[in-house]
C-alpha positions as CSV (number, residue, x, y, z in Angstrom):
1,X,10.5,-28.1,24.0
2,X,12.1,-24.5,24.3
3,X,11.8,-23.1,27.6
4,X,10.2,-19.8,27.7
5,X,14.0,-17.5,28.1
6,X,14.6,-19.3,24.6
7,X,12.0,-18.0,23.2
8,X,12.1,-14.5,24.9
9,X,15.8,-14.3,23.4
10,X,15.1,-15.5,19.9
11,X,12.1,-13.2,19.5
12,X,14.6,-10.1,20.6
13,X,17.2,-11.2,17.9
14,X,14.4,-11.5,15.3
15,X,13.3,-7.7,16.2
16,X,16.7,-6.7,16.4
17,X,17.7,-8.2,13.0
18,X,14.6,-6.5,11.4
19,X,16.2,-2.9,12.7
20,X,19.6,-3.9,11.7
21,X,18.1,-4.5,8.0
22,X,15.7,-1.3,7.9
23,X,18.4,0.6,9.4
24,X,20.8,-0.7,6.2
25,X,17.8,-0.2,3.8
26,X,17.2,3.4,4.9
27,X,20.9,4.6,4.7
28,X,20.7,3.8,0.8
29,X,18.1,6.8,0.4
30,X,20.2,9.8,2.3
31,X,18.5,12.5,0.2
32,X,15.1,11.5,2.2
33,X,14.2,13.3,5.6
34,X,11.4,12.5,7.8
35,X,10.4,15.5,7.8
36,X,8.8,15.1,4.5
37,X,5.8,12.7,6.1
38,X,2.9,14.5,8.0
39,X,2.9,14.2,11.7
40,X,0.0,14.3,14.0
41,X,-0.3,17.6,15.5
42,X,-1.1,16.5,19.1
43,X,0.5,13.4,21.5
44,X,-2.9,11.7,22.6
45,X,-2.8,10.8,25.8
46,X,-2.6,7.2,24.6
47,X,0.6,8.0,22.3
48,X,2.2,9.4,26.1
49,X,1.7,6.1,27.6
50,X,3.0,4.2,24.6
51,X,6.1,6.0,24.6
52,X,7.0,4.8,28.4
53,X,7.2,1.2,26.6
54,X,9.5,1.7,23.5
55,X,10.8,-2.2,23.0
56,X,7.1,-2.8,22.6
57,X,6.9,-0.3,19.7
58,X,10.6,-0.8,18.0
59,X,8.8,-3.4,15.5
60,X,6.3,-0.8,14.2
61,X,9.1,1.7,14.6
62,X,11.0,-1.1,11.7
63,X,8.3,-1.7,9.6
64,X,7.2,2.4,9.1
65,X,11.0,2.9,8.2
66,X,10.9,-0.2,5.5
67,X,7.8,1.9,4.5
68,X,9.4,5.4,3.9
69,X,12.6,4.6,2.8
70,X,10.6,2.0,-0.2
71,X,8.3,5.2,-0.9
72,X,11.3,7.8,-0.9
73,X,13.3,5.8,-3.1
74,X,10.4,4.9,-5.4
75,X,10.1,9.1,-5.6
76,X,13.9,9.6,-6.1
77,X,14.2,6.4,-8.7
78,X,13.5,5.8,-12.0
79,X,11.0,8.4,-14.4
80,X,8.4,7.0,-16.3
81,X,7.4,8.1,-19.0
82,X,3.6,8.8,-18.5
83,X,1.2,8.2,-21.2
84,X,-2.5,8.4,-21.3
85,X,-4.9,8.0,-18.0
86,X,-6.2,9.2,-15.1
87,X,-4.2,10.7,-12.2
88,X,-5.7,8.9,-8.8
89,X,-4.5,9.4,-5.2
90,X,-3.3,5.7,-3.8
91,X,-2.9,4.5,-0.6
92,X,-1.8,1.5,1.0
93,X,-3.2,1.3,4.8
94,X,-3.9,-1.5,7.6
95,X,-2.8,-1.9,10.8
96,X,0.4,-3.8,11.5
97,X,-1.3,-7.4,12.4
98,X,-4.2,-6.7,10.0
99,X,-5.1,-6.9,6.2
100,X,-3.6,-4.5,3.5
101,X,-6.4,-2.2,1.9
102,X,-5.8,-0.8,-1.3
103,X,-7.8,3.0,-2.0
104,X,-7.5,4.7,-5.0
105,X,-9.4,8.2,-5.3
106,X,-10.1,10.6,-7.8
107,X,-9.2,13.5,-5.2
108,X,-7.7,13.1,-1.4
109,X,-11.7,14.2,-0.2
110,X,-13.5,11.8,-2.5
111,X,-15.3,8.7,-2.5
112,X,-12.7,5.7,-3.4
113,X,-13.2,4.6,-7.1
114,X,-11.8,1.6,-6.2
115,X,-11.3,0.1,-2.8
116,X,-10.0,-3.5,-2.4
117,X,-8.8,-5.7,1.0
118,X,-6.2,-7.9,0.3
119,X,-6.2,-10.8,3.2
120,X,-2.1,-10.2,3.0
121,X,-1.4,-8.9,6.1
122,X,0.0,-5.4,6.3
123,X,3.7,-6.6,7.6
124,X,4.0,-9.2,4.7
125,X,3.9,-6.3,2.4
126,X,6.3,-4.2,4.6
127,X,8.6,-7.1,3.8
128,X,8.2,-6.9,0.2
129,X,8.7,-3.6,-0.2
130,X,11.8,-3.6,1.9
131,X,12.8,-6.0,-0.9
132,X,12.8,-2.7,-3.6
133,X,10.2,-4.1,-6.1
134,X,6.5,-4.5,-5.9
135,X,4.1,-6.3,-8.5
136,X,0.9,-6.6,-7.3
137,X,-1.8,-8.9,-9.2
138,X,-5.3,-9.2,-9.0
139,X,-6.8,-11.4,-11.6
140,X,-10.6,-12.6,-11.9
141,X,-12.6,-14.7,-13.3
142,X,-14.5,-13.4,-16.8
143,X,-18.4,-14.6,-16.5
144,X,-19.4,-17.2,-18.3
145,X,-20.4,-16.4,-21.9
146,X,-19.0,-13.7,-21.8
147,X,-16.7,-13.1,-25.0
148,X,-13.3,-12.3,-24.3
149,X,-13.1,-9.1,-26.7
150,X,-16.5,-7.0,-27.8
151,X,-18.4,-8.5,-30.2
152,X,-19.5,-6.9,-33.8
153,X,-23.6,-6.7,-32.5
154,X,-24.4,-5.1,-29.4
155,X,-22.3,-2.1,-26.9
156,X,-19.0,-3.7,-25.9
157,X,-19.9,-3.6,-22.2
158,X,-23.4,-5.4,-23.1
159,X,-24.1,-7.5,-20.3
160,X,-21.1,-7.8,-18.7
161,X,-18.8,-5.8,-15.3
162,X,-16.7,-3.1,-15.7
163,X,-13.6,-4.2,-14.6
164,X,-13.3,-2.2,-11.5
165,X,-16.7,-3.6,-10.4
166,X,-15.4,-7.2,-10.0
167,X,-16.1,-8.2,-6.4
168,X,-13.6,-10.9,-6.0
169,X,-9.8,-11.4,-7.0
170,X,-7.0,-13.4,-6.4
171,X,-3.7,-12.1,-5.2
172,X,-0.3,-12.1,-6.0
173,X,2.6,-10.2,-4.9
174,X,6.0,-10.1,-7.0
175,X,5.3,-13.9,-8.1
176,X,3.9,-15.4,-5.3
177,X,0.8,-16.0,-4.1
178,X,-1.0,-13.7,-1.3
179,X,-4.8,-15.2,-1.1
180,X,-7.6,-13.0,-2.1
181,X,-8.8,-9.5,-2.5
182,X,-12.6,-8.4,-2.2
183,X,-13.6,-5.1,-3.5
184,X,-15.2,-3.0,-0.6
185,X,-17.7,-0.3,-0.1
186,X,-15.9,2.6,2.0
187,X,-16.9,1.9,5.4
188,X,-17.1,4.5,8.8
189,X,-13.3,2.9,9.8
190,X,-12.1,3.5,6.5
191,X,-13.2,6.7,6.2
192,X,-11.7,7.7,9.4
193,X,-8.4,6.6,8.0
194,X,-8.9,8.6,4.4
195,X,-9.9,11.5,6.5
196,X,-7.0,12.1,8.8
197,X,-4.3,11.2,5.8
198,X,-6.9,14.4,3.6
199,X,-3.6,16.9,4.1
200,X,-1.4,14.1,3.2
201,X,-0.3,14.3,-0.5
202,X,2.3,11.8,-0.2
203,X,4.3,9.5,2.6
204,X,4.2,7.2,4.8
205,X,4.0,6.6,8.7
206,X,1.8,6.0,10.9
207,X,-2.3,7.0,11.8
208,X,-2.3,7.4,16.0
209,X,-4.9,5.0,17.3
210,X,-6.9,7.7,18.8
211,X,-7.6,9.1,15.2
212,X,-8.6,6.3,14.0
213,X,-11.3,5.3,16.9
214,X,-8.8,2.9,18.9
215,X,-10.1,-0.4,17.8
216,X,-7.2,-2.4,16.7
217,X,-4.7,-0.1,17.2
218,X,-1.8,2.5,14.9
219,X,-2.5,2.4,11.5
220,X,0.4,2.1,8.8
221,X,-0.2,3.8,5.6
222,X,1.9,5.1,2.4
223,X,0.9,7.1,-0.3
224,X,1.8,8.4,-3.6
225,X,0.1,9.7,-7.0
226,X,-0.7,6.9,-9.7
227,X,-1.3,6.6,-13.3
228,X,-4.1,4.1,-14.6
229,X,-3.4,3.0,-17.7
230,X,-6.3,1.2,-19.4
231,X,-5.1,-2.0,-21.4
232,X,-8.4,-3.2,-22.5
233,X,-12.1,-4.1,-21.0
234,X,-9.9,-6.8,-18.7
235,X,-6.6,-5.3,-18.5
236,X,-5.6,-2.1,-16.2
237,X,-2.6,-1.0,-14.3
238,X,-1.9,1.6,-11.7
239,X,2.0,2.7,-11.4
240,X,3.5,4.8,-9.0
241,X,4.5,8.1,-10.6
242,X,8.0,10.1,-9.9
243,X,6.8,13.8,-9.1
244,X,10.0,15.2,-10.5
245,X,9.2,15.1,-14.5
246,X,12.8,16.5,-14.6
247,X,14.6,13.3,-13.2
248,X,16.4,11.1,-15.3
249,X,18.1,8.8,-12.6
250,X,18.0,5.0,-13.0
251,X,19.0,4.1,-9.7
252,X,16.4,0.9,-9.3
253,X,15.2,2.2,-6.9
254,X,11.6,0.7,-5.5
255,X,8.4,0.8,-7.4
256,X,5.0,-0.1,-6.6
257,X,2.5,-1.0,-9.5
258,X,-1.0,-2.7,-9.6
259,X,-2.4,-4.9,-12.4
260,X,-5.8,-5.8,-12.6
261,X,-6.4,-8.4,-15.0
262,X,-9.8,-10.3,-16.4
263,X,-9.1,-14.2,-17.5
């Protein structure tokens, strides 16, 4: 069995590895400052005492880097060319031991249209952006009898979900299997989240724990403008859009889509 200075060293190797790689990541993006994220205004008395204990913070301090430095060079990277669809507002948020929630909204003030908890937690993802490519899949299962495209008699939505009303999904995340998603109603927590990230158009960082009611600590967020793109009645994706309609690069840089898909 390890004694307990084994374990102390190997768990300060692991962090320092995971700054050695964000560190790496981030210098590929030097066009991106930090200064393009929204900071709190005010140091809560809370964020003072945190800061007189920074190796307790340098993981967070990683995994908000892997989290800019995906977002800036998703931002900087390849155009697409954008078709028909909806604009939304999306954003990634959980705190750094917790579960990823997914918000997509209409405008930064209103009412989620869609609003989904992935039990991934929030660092796994962190990882997989770090990685410069994220496919996210939610697929559900179509009720039974219903027909798989609309029939000749009767509406096409005739006794059956739209697709965004599904409750229950399972996950995957570039391949691989992350568990389950539940659609959500927008709860007083979450709401506390969408409210203090209202100014925020895009970025990432992090949510103080004091504006957020304490509870389970900093939240991590990110987020950018998305295109839905409707397939069919049991096929829609949300991608990440480039702001700059003028850029033409095709560094590969990372991108974030969602796919939501009826079988």
């Amino acid at each position: 069995m390890a004694s307990r200075g084994d374990e102390d060293y190997m768990k300060n190797s692991e962090a320092e590895e995971e700054e050695e790689a964000a560190i790496a990541f981030t210098s590929t993006c030097p066009s991106f400052h930090s200064e393009d994220f929204v900071s709190p205004p005010k140091k809560s008395p809370l964020q003072q005492q945190e800061q007189q204990h920074p190796p307790q913070r340098r993981k967070v301090r990683t995994a908000v880097a892997r989290l800019r430095s995906a977002l800036a060079a998703a931002l900087t990277g390849r155009h697409r060319q954008v078709g028909l669809g909806a604009r939304l507002t999306g954003t990634l948020y959980g705190h750094r031991r917790g579960h990823v929630h997914l918000a997509f909204q209409l405008d930064p003030r209103a009412c989620p249209a869609l609003l989904l908890e992935l039990t991934a937690p929030t660092t796994a993802l962190v990882r997989e952006m770090a990685s410069g490519l994220v496919r996210i899949a939610l697929e559900c299962e179509r009720a039974k009898g219903a027909p798989a495209v609309p029939t000749a008699t009767g509406p096409p939505n005739a006794g059956a979900k739209r697709l965004l009303e599904e409750t229950e999904w399972r996950a995957y995340c570039n391949g691989k299997s992350c568990g389950y998603a539940m659609r959500r109603e927008c709860g007083a927590a979450d709401w506390r989240v969408l409210h203090a990230l209202e100014p925020v158009s895009m970025g990432a960082g992090v949510i103080p724990a004091a504006s957020c009611g304490g509870g389970e600590g900093d939240v991590m967020y990110m987020r950018a403008r998305f295109e839905r793109v409707v397939g069919s009645r049991d096929s829609e994706a949300f991608y990440m859009m480039n702001p700059d309609s003028s850029s033409n690069n095709n560094n590969g840089g990372p991108e974030l889509s969602v796919y939501l898909l009826r079988v």
